[in-house]
Structures are given as C-alpha cells and as structure tokens.
C-alpha positions as CSV (number, residue, x, y, z in Angstrom):
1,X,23.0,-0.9,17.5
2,X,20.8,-1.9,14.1
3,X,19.9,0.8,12.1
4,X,18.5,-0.9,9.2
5,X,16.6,-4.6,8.8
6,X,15.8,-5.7,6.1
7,X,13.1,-9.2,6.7
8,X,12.2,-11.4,3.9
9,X,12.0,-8.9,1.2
10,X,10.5,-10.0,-2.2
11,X,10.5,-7.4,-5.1
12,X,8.3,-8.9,-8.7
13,X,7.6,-6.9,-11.9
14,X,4.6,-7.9,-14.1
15,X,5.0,-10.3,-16.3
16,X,3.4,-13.8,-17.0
17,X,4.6,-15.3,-14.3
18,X,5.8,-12.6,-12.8
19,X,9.5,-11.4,-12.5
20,X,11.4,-11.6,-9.3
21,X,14.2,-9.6,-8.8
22,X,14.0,-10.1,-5.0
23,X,13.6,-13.5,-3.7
24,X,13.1,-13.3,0.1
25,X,16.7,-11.1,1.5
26,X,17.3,-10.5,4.9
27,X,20.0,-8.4,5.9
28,X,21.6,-5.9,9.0
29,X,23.4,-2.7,8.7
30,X,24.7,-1.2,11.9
31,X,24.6,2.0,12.5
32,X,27.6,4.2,11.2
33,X,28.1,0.9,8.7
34,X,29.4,1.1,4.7
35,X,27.6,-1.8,3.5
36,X,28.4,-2.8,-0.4
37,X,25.9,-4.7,-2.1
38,X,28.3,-6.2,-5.2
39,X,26.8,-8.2,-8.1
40,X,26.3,-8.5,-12.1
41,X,23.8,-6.3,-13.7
42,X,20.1,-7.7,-13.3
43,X,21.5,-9.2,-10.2
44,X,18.3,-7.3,-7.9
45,X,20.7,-5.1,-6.0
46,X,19.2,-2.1,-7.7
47,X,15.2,-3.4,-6.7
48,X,16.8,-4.6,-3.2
49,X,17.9,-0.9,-2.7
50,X,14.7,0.3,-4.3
51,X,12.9,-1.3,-1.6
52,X,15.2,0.3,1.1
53,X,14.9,3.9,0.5
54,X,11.0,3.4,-0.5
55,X,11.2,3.6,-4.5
56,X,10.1,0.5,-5.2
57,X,7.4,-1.7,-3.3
58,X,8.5,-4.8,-1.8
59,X,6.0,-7.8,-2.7
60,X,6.4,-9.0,0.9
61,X,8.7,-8.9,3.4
62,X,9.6,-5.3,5.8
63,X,12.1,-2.6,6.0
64,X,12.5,-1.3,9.6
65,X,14.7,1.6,10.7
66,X,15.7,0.6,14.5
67,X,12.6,-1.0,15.0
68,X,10.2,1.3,13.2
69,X,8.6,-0.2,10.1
70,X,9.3,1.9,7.6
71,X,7.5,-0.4,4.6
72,X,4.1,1.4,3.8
73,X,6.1,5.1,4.8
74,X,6.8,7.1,1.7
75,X,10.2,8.0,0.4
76,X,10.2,11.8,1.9
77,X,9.9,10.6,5.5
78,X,11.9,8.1,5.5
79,X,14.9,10.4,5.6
80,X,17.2,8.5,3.6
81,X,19.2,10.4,1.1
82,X,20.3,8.7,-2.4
83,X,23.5,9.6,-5.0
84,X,22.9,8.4,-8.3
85,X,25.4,7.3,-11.0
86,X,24.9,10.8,-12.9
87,X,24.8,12.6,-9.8
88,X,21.5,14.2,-11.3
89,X,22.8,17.9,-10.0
90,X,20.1,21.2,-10.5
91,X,22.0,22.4,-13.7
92,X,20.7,26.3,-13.4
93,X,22.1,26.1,-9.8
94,X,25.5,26.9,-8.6
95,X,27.8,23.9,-6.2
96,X,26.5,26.3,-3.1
97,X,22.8,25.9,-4.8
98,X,22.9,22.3,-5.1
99,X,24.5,21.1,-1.8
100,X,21.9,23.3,0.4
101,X,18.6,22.3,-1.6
102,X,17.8,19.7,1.0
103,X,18.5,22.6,3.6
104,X,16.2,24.7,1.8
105,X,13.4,22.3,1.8
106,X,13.8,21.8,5.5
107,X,13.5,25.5,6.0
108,X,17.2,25.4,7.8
109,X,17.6,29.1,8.6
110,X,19.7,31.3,5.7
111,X,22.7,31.1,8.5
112,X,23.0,27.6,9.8
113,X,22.2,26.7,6.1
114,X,25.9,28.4,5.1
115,X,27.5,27.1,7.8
116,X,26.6,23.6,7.1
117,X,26.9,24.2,3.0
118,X,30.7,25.4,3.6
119,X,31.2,22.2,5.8
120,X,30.3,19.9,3.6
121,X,32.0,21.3,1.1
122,X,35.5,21.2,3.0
123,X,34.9,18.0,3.7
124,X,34.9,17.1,-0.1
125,X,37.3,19.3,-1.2
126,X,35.6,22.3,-3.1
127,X,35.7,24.9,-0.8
128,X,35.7,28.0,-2.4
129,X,33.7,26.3,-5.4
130,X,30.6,27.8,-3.9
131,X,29.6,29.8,-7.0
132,X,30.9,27.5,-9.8
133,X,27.8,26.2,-12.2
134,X,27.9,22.9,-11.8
135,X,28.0,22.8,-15.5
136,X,31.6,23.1,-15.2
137,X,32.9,20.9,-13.0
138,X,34.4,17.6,-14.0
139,X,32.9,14.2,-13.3
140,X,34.5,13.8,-9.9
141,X,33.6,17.0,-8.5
142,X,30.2,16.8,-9.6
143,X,30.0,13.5,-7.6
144,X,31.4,14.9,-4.9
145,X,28.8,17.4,-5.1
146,X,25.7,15.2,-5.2
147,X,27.3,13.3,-2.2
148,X,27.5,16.9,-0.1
149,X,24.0,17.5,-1.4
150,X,23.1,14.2,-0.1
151,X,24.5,14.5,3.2
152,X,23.4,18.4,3.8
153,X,19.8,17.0,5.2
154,X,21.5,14.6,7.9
155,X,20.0,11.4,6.2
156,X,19.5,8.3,8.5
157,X,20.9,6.1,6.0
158,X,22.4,7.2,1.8
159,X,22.0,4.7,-0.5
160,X,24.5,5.2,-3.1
161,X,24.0,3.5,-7.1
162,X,27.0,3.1,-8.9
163,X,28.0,6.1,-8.1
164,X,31.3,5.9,-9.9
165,X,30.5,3.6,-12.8
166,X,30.4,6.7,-15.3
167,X,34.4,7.8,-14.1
168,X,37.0,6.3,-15.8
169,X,38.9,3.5,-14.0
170,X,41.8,5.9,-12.6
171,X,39.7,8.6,-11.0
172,X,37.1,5.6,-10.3
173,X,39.8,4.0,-8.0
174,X,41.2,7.9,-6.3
175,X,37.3,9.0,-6.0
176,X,36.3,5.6,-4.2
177,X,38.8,6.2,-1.2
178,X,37.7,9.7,-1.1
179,X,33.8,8.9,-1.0
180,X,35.0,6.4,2.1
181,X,36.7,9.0,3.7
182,X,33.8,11.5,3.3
183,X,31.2,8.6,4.8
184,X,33.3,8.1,7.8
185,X,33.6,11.7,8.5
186,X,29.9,12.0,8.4
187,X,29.2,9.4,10.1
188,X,27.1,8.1,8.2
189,X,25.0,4.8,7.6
190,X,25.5,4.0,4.2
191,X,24.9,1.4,1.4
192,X,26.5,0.8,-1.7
193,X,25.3,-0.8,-4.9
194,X,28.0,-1.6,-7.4
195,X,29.2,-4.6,-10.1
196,X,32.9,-3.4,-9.0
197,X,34.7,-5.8,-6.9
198,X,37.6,-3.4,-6.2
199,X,35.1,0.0,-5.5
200,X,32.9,-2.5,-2.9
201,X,36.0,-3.8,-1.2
202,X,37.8,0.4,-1.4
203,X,34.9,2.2,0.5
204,X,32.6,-0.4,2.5
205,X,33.2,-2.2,6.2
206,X,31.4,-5.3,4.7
207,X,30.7,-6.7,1.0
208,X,27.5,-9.0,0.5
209,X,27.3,-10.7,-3.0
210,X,23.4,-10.6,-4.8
211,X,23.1,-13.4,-7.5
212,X,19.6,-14.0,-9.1
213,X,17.9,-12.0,-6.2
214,X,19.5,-13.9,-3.4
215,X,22.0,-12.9,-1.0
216,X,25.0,-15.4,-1.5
C-alpha cells in the first residue's frame, strides 16, 4: 500500500527569476519502504524533502499521506519525524532525556514512556546508556540517539539528511548497515537524503538520482 505521493512538486526561492530547486517531481514510497534520494549538493534533494515533512512550501504540486493531502498541514501534524546530519540532541539532557522528548510531548504516561525509551534503546545498542550526557558520547552513538529520539513518537514516515556525512568514512560505512537494521526493525517508512552512492545503496530498498531538481 502507498504511504507517501509525492505529485508534481515545484519548490522556488526568490530571486530575479526565481530559483527552482524543484522542478515538477513525482514519486511513491510504499509503506515500510527505505527510499534514498542520492545526488550532488544543490541537487534539490534537501527542498524535495523540505516539502515532504512540511519545512519548506512547495510552489505547486501535493504531498499526500495514503490519500490525505498533507500540503497546507503544518509540520507537527503531519507526524513525520526527521534526523539531521548533527543529530541536533538536547545537550542539558541525558540519552534517556533525549530519546523520550517526543513521548513527553505526547503526554505518553511516565511508564509506557520507560518501556518504549529502553526499547529503542536495545534496538540501537545503548542500553544501559540511559543516564550518559549526551555530551559524551561519540559521533555514532549520538546518531544513534537522535534516530531512537526520532522513532520514540511512532512517526508515519523519518526523513533522514545526511545523517552520516559528519562520521568518518569507516564508522560512516559500519553505522549505515546499522541505521538499515534499526529501520527494518521499526518498521518504518523512511527516506534518505545523501550525496553517498555507497550509504544510498547500504540502507535503502530503492535509490532515485535528483539532478538539477529533476528525478533522473
């Protein structure tokens, strides 16, 4: 079953004429799908993804979430989650804080939000990092981190942006099978934007190539 169609999408920026980063993409992500979205910087995939998860407003075209249009709905009710190529973690709150802020903003119960917080966290390999500041954890477990905090709410769809690009190359290549594994055992709909051939090809079902804001 579709989860996510994306029809005719066009993303400009001001300018005289304006820019497009998005010229008119169409594209399906099925449900329980690792989408990759590979191209060069300034490619669009950024604005394309933008558009998806509600950050940036699409010139024309619509985003619809198994047949709901989603394109006027702001980013908090989509309930699409987002990891960022920092991570951008809560630095005055420990691993436990950060992976159950979502939770807390649901108003999950204290109980069900521990049980889900220590779940999440087996499945990405810090248990009994609960209490760690997240100030000192490496660059991989902080990923893996944001990507528990990201999955704690249950998000339809998590859009992921380079989410490795600031790892070197060797724990760049171990994380990447690791955030595949992760997805899979979530279960969840997922879309990647990166420039690296290898990551895209390492953690999604399918790879679509962006060049000048088109779909190749």
């Amino acid at each position: 079953m579709t989860g996510l169609d994306v029809r005719d999408v066009t993303v400009t920026y001001p300018g005289r004429p304006p820019v497009v980063a998005v010229d008119s993409v169409s594209l399906t992500v099925e449900r329980g799908e690792i989408l990759a979205l590979l191209g060069p910087s300034g490619c669009g995939k950024s604005s394309l993804l933008g558009a998806i998860i509600g950050t940036v407003p699409p010139a024309s075209g619509a985003v619809h979430w198994e047949g709901e249009d989603l394109t006027a709905m702001p980013v908090h009710r989509r309930q699409f989650g987002m990891v960022f190529q920092d991570g951008q973690l809560f630095p005055h709150r420990t691993v436990a804080g950060n992976v159950s802020f979502g939770l807390e903003m649901q108003r999950t119960p204290a109980a069900e939000r521990e049980e889900r917080v220590a779940g999440l966290l087996e499945m990405v390999g810090l248990t009994g990092y609960e209490e760690r500041p997240v100030t000192d954890l490496s660059g991989g477990q902080r990923q893996r981190v944001a990507l528990a905090r990201s999955l704690a709410p249950r998000p339809r769809l998590l859009a992921l942006d380079e989410p490795l690009s600031s790892l070197d190359a060797s724990l760049r290549a171990r994380l990447a099978g690791e955030v595949k594994s992760i997805l899979l055992a979530a279960g969840t709909t997922a879309i990647l934007v990166t420039h690296d051939p290898d990551e895209a090809a390492s953690i999604a079902h399918r790879v679509v190539q962006m060049e000048d804001g088109r779909l190749l």
